[in-house]
C-alpha positions in Angstrom: 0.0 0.0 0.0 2.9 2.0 1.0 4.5 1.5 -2.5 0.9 2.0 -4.4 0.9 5.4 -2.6 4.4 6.9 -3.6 3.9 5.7 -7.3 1.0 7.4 -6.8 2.6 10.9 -5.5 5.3 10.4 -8.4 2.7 10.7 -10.8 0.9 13.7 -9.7 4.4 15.6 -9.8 5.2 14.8 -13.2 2.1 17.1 -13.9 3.5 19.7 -11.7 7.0 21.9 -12.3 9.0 24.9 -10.3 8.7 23.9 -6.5 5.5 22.3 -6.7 7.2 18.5 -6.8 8.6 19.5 -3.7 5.4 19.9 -1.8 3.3 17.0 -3.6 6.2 14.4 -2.5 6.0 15.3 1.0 2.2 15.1 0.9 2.7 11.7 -0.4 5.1 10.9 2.4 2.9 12.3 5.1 0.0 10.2 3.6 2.1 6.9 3.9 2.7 7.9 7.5 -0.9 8.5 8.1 -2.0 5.0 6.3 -4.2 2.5 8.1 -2.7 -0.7 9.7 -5.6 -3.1 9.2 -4.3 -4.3 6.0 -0.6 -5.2 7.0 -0.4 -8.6 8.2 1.8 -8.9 11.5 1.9 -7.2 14.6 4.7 -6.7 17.6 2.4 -9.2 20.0 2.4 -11.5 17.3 6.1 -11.5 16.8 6.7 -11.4 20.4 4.3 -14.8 20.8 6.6 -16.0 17.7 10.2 -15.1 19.8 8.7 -16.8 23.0 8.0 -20.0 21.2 10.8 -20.5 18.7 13.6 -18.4 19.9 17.1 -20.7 20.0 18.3 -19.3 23.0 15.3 -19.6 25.0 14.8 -23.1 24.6 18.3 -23.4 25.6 17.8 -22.0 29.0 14.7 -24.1 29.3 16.4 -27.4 28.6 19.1 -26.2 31.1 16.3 -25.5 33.5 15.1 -28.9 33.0 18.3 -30.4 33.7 18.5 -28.3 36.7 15.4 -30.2 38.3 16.9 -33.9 37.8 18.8 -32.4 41.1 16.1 -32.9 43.2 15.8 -36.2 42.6 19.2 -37.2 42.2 19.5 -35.4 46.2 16.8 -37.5 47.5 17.7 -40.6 45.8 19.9 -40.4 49.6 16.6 -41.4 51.3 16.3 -44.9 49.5 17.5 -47.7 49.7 20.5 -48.7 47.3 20.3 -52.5 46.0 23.6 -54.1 43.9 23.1 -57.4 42.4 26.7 -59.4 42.2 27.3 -62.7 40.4 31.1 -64.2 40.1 31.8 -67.5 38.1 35.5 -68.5 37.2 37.8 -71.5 37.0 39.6 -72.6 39.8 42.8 -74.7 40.0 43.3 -76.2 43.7 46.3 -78.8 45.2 45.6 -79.4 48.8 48.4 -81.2 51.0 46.9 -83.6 53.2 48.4 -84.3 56.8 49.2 -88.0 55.5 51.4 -86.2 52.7 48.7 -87.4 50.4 48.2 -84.8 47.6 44.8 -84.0 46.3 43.9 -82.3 43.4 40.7 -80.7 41.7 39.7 -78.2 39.1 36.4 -76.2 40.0 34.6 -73.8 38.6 33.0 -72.2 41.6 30.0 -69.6 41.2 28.6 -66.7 43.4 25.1 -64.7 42.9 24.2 -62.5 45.6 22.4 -59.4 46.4 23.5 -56.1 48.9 20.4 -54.1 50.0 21.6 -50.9 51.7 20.1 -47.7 53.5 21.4 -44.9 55.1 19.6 -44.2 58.4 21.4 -40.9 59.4 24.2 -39.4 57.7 25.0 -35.9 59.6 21.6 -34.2 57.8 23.3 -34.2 54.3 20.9 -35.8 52.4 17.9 -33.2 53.9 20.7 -30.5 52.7 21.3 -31.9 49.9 17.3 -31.5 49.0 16.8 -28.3 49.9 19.7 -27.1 47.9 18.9 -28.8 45.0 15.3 -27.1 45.2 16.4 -23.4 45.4 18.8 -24.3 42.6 15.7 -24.9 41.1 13.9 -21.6 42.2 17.4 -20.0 41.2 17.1 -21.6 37.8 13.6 -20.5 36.9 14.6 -16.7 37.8 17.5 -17.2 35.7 15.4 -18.5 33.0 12.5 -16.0 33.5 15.8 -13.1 33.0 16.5 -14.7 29.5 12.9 -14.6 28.7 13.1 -10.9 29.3 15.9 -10.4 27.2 14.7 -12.7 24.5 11.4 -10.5 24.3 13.2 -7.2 24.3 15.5 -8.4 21.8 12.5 -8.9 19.8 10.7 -5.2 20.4 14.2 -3.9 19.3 14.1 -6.3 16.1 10.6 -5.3 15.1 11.3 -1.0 15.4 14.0 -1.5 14.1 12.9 -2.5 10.8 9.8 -0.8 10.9 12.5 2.2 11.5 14.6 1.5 8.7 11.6 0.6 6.8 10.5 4.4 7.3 13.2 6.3 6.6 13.9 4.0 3.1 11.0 5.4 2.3 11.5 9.1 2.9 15.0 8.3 1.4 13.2 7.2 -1.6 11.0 10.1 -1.5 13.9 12.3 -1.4 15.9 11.2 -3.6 12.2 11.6 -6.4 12.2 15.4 -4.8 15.9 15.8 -5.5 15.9 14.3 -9.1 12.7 16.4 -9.6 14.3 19.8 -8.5 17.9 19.1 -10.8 15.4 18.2 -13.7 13.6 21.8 -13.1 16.5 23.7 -12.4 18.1 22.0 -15.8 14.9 23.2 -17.4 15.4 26.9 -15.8 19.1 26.9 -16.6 18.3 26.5 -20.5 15.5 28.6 -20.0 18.3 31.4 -18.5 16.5 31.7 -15.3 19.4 30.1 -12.9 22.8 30.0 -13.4 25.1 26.3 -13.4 26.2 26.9 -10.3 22.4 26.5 -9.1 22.2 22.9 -12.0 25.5 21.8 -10.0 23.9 22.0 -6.1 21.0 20.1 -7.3 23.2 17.9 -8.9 25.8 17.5 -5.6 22.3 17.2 -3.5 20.9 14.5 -5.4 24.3 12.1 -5.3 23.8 13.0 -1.5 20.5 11.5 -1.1 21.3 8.4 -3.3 24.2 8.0 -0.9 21.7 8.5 2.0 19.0 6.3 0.5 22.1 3.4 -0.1 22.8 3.5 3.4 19.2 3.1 4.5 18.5 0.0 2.8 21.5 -1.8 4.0 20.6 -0.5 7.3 17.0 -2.0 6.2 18.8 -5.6 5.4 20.8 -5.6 8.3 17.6 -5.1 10.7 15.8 -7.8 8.6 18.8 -10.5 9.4 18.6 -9.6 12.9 14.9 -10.0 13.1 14.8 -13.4 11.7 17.7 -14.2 14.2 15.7 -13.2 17.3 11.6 -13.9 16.1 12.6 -16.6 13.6 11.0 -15.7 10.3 11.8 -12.7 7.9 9.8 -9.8 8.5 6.8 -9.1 5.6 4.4 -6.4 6.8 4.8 -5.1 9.7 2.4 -2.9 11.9 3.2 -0.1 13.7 4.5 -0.7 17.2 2.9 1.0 20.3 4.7 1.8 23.9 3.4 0.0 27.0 2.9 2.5 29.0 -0.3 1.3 30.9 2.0 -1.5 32.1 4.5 1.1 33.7 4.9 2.2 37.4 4.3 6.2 37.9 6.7 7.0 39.6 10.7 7.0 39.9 10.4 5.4 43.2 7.6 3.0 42.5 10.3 1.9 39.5 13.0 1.3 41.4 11.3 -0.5 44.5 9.5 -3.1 42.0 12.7 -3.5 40.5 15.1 -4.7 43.8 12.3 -7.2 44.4 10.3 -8.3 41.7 13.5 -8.4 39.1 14.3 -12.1 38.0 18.0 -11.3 38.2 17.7 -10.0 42.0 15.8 -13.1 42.8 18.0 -15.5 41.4 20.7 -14.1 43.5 18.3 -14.4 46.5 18.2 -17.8 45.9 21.7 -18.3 44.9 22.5 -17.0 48.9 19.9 -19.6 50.1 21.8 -22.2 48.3 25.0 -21.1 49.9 24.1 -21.0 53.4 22.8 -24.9 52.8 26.0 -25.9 51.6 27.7 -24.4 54.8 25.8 -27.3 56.6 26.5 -29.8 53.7 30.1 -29.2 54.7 29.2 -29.6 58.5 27.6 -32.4 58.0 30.9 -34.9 57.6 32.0 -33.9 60.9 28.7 -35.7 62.6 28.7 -39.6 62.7 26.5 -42.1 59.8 24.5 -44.9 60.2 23.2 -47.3 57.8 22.0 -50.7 58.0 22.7 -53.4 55.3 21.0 -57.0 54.0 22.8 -59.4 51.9 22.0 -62.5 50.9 24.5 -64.8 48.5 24.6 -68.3 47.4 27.7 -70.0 46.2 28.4 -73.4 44.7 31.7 -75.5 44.0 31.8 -78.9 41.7 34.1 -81.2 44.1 32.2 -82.0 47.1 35.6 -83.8 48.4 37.5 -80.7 48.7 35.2 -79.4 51.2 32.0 -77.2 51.0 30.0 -78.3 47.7 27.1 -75.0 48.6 26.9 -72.4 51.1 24.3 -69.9 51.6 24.3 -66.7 53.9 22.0 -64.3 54.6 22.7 -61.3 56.7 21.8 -58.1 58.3 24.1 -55.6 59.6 24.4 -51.9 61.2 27.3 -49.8 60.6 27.8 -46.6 62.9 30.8 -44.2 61.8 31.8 -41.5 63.2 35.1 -39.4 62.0 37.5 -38.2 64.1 40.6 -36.8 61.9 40.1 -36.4 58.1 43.7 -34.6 57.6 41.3 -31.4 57.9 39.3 -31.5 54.7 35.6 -31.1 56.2 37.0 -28.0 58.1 38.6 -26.2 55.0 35.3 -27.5 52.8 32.8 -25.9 55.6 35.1 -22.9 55.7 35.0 -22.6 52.1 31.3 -22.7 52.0 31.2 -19.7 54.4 33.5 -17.3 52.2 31.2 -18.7 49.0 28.1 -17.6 51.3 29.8 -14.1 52.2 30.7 -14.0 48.4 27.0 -14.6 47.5 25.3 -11.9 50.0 28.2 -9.1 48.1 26.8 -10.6 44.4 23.1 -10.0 45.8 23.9 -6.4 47.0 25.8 -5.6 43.4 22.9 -7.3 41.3 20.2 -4.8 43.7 22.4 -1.9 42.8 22.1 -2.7 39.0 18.6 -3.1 39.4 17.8 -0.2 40.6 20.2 1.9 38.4 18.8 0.1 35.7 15.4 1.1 36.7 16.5 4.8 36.7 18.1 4.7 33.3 15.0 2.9 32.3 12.6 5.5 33.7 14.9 8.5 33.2 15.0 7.0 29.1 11.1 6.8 29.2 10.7 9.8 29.9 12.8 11.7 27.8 11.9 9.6 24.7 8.5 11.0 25.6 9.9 14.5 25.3 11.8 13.8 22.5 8.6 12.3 20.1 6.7 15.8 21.0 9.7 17.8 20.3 10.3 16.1 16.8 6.7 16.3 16.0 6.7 19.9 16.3 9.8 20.1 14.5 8.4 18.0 11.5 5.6 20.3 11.2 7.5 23.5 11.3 10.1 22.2 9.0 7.0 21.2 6.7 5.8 24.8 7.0 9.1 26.4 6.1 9.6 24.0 3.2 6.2 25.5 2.2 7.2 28.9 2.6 10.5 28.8 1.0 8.9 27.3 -1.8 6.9 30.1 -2.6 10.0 32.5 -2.4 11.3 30.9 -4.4 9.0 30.8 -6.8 8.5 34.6 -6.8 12.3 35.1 -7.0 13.1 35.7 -3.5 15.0 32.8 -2.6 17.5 30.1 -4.4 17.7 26.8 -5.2 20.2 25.9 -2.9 18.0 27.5 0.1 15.1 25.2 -1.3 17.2 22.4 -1.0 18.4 23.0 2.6 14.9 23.8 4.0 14.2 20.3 2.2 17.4 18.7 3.7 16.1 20.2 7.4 12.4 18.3 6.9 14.2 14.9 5.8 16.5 15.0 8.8 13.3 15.9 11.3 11.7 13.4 9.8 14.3 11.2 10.2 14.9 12.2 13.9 10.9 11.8 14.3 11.2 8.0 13.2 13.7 7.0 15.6 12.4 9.2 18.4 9.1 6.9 17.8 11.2 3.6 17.7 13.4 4.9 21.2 10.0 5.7 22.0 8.7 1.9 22.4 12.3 0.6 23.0 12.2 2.8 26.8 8.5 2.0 27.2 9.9 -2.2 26.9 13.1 -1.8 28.9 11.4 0.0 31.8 9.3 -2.8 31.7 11.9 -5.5 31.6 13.8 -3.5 34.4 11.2 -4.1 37.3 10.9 -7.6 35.8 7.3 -7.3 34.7 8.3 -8.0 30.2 6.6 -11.4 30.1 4.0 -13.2 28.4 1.2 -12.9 31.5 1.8 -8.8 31.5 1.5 -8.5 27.7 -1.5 -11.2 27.4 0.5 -12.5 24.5 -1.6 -15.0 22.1 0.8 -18.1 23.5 0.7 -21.0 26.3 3.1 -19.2 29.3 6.2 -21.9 29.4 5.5 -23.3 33.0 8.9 -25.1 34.1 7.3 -26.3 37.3 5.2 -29.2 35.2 8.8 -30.1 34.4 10.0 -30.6 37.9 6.9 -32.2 39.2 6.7 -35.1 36.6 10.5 -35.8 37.9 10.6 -35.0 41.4 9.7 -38.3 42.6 10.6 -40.4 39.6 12.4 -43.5 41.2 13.4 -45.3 37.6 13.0 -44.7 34.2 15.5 -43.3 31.7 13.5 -41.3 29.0 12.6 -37.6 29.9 9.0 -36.7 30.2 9.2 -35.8 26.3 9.8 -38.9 25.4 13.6 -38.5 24.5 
């Protein structure tokens, strides 16, 4: 439609000479601005949805995630009972010296089956530690995997302005460089006619390699932005729809920013966790200084083939309960638990550093927000008076009170607002996104995206209490 529109403006200044081209090309440019959506096919939700389904590097982090909560299982697999079937079978070569100095000889092939059942009955609390660490590495894990989500879905609002940026200003590149070609062809016209000098020919000349430069540099920008966007929402853009800020989603205030961001910020709460799971591991360490008890049943049978060399079968069953308690270890428990309690004191500094970035993040974020909001009103305003100067200049220069180059400079200030205008409105929903990410709200439940919410706790509970089985709840 975009295209239909400009072909459309082309034509109607073929019909028109002097400065008239000038104004008729920025009317069509204003009235590809102003078009309707309905008709263009994908929209920033939609590519978002897209991003949080396909993206590579989310999925990553989710199957990390899911190998996080084979942990928990693995840590209570200390509450049951280990069982170790044995079976020994071999050939056996045997002289005996009798007291009558009688020698005997044989050649057996002797066999063993047996089975060790074993449990632990205390073991200095470990195993309980053991749990509870494994679960916040879990609760750790999902933070950390709801912070990549974040990122993934910002990295996708920065795709999709991006190219609906670059997508712009192409087009008023392409716009300017039809004014430009326009304005040498009438000043050619003028300059045979006498009107102008060749000085005035060569500006317009100079001007219009400019804007062929500029429009060059837009569409690689263009195909650069495209690349990126199938990297992060994993399809090539087509027709995009304008983008909106989130600002019904925002805190209003400063403070209100920066207090949701210390607490409710995946990063911050992953480091919470990441403290939990240090302080456990202090009385991990602790916990090989107190004694163990296990009991343990075995049962074996055994059989030779040479009942004269003594016992042809034996069979033994047996129960047994083994108390251990250390006393010297060389000093390896002490420098373990004293190494879990600098790790601890390491992961309280971390969690006072990551609540510093949040909340400077969450200024930055607001602060950015705001003055994006300043900046989209400011280049409005300097789009329209740039448009009414254009206008003006134009009609100087019609009556001969103004040149060609001053045409083309008051055309070269309203292509550079309007330049500054589209990536005022891409920073625009850019800040509105990143102050959302930044008190940790830029998800799929706050945005009411059109996709199932990944839940990784249906993971963890179909493997919590799994006791066997070796394919993943996928099926792998």
């Amino acid at each position: 439609m975009i295209g239909r529109t400009a072909r459309a403006g082309r034509e109607l200044t073929r019909h028109r000479s002097g400065v008239g081209p000038v104004l008729a090309t920025w009317t069509t440019l204003a009235l590809c601005c102003a078009l309707p959506s309905a008709a263009w096919a994908e929209a920033l939700p939609e590519a978002l949805a897209k991003a949080y389904q396909t993206n590579p590097q989310l999925n990553a982090e989710r199957a990390r995630q899911r190998a996080t909560d084979e942990n928990v299982p693995q840590a209570l697999a200390g509450y049951r009972p280990q069982i170790v079937a044995s079976l020994s079978a071999g050939l056996q070569s045997v002289r005996n010296l009798l007291p009558d100095n009688t020698i005997q000889t044989g050649n057996l092939k002797p066999w063993i089956i047996g089975v060790t059942v074993t449990q632990t009955l205390f073991n200095g609390f470990r195993t309980a530690n053991n749990v509870r660490a494994a679960e916040l590495q879990v609760q750790s894990g999902r933070e950390a995997l709801r912070n990549v989500g974040q990122g993934v879905l910002l990295d996708a609002v920065t795709a999709y302005t991006n190219v609906l940026a670059n997508q712009s200003l192409v087009e008023a590149q392409r716009s300017n460089v039809a004014f430009l070609r326009e304005t040498l062809s009438v000043t050619q016209r003028r300059l045979n006619a006498g009107d102008v000098t060749p000085t005035d020919s060569a500006q317009a000349e100079a001007r219009l390699n400019r804007g062929l430069a500029d429009l060059n540099a837009a569409e690689v920008a263009l195909a650069v932005s495209q690349a990126t966007y199938a990297q992060v929402i994993g399809n090539a853009p087509s027709q995009l729809r304008p983008a909106e800020a989130v600002d019904r989603y925002l805190p209003k205030s400063r403070e209100d920013a920066m207090t949701m961001a210390i607490r409710q910020h995946p990063a911050v709460m992953a480091a919470s966790f990441d403290v939990d799971v240090a302080s456990t591991n202090i009385r991990i360490a602790e916990g090989a200084l107190l004694p163990s008890a296990t009991i343990q049943g075995s049962a074996s049978k055994s059989r030779n083939n040479d009942p004269t060399l003594g016992t042809f079968a034996e069979d033994q069953a047996s129960i047994v309960a083994n108390v251990t308690a250390p006393i010297y270890d060389g000093g390896q428990a002490a420098a373990q638990t004293r190494q879990a309690k600098e790790i601890t004191a390491q992961s309280r500094l971390v969690l006072d550093q990551v609540r510093n970035q949040a909340r400077t993040a969450a200024v930055s974020a607001w602060v950015a927000n705001e003055g994006a909001k300043i900046t989209v009103s400011a280049s409005e305003s300097e789009v329209k008076a740039a448009t009414v100067a254009l206008q003006g200049v134009q009609r100087e220069a019609a009556g001969g009170q103004r040149t060609t180059v001053d045409v083309l400079n008051s055309q070269a200030d309203l292509i550079q607002a309007k330049a500054r205008l589209i990536g005022a409105n891409r920073d625009r929903v850019i800040a509105s996104y990143t102050l959302l990410s930044a008190i940790g709200h830029l998800d799929v439940k706050t945005l009411s995206l059109n996709t199932p919410d990944y839940l990784p706790e249906v993971h963890y509970h179909q493997v919590r209490d799994a006791w066997h089985g070796l394919r993943t709840p996928s099926g792998q």
